[in-house]
C-alpha positions in Angstrom: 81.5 56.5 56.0 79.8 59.2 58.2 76.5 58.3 57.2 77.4 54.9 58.8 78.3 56.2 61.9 75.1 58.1 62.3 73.6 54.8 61.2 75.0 53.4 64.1 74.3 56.2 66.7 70.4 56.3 65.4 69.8 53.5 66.0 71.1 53.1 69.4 69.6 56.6 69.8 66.8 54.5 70.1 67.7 51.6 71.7 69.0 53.5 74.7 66.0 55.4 74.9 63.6 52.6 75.4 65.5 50.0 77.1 68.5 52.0 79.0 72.0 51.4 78.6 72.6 48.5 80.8 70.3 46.2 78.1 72.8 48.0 75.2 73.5 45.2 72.9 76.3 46.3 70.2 75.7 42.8 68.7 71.9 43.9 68.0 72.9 47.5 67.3 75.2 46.0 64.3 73.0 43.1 63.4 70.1 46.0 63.1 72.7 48.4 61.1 73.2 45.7 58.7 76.8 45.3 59.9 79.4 42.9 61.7 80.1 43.8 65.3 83.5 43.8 64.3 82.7 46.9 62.1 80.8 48.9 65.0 83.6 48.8 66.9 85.8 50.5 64.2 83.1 53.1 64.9 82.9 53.2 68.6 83.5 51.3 71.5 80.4 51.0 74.2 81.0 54.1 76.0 82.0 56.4 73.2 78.8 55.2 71.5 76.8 56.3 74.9 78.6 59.6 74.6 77.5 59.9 70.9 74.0 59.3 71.4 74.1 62.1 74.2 76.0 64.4 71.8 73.8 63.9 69.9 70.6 65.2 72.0 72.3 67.7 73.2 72.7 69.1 69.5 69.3 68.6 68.7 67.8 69.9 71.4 70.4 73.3 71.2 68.9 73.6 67.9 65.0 73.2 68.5 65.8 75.8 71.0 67.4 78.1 68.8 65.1 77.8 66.2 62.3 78.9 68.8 64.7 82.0 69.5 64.9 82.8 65.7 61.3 83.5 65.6 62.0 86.9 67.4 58.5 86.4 69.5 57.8 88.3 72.2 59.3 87.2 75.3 56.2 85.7 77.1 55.5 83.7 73.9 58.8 82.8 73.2 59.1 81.5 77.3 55.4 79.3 76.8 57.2 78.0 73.8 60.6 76.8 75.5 58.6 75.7 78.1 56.2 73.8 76.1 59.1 72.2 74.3 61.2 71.2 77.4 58.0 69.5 78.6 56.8 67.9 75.3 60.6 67.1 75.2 60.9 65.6 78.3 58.5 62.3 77.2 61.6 61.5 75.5 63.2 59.9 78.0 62.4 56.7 79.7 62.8 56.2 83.4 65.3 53.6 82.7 67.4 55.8 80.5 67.5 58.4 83.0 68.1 55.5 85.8 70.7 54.0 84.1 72.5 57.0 83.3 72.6 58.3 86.8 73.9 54.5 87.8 76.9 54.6 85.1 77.4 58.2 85.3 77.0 58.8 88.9 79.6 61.7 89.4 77.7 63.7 86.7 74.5 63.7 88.6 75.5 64.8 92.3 
């Protein structure tokens, strides 16, 4: 069951990133997952699926940065190397993500 839930949040993971959230379709999200919209929304309703896919960025990014600070470098490398993350990281995001999320989340951004 979890691995359909992650399914799910993958591959609107992906979805939000490219298109934003206001063009979030859970009908295309569950056609795409192979599932009935009906079965999505045993998962997650729109905005808990928005909060998954955050979670879920936040996690991964938490652990690519923890994994730079397992290397033990010295501290000027290790700093290039966050740094060099955060910016390789930041292409990750399209300005219509970031737009919408400001628009629909506006309280978290002031």
């Amino acid at each position: 069951m979890q691995e359909l839930g992650d399914k799910i949040i993958s591959n609107a993971h992906v979805r939000f990133l490219n298109g934003g959230i206001r063009w979030l379709n859970l009908d295309c999200i569950a056609h795409d997952c192979g599932i009935s919209r009906k079965t999505l929304n045993q998962y997650f309703k729109r905005n808990q699926l928005i909060d998954a896919v955050i979670e879920n960025l936040i996690k991964a990014y938490h652990q690519s940065l923890l994994a730079i600070k397992r290397k033990r470098l010295e501290p000027l490398k290790e700093l290039r190397m966050i740094l060099s993350f955060t910016e390789n990281s930041s292409h990750d995001f399209s300005a219509i993500f970031l737009r919408d999320l400001r628009k629909h989340y506006p309280g978290n951004w002031s």
